[in-house]
C-alpha positions as CSV (number, residue, x, y, z in Angstrom):
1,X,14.0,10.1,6.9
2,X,12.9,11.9,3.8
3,X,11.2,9.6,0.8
4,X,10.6,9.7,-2.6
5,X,7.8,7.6,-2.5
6,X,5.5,9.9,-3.6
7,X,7.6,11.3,-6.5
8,X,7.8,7.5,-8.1
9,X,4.0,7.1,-7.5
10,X,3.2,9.9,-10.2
11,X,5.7,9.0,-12.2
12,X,4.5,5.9,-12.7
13,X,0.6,8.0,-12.7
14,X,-0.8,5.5,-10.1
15,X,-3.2,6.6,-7.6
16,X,-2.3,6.3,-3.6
17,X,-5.6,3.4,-3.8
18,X,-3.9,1.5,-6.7
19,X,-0.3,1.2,-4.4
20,X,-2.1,0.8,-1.6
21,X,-3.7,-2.2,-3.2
22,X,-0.9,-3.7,-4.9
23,X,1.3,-3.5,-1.5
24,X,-1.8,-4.5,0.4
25,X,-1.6,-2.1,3.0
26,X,-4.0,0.8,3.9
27,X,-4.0,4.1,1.6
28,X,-3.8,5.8,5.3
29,X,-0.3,3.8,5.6
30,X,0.7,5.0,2.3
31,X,-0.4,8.4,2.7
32,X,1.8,8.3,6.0
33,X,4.8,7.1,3.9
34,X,4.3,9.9,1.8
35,X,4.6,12.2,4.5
36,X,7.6,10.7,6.3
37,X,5.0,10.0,9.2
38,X,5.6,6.2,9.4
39,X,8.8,4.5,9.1
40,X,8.2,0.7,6.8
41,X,9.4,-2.6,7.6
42,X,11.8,-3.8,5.4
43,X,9.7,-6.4,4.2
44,X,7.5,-3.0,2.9
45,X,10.5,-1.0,2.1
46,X,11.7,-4.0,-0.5
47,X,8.2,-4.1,-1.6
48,X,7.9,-0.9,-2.5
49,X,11.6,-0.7,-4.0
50,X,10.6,-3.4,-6.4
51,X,7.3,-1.6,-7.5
52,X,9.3,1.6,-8.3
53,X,11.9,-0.9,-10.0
54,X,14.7,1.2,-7.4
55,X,16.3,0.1,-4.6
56,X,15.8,1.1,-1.2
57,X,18.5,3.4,-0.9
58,X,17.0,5.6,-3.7
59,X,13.9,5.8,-2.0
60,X,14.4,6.2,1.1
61,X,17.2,9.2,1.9
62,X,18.4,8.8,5.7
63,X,19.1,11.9,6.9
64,X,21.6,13.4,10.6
65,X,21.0,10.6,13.3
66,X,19.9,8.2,10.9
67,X,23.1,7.4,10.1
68,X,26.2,5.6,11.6
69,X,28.9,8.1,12.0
């Protein structure tokens, strides 16, 4: 799963500390959802949809096995 997390976060020029903060969650955790190195619950992946004013779909790009076929 590939994410654009990082992309909306310097759009919006806020640091990995301020998201991590307004999610209140670890900047570790959002440093591994930068990466693609931790998969969110959905009660995260809303969270974070709404703080990039997208929805989850735009964020979050599933990619071969991720998807039904």
């Amino acid at each position: 799963m590939k994410t654009l997390i990082k992309e909306k976060r310097t759009e919006m020029n806020i640091t990995q500390e301020e998201l991590s903060k307004k999610l209140k969650v670890s900047r570790q955790t959002v440093i591994s959802l930068e990466k693609g190195k931790y998969k969110p619950s959905l009660v995260l992946a809303h969270k974070l949809a709404q703080t990039f004013g997208c929805t989850i779909e735009e964020l979050f790009i599933f990619e071969g096995d991720e998807n039904i076929e």
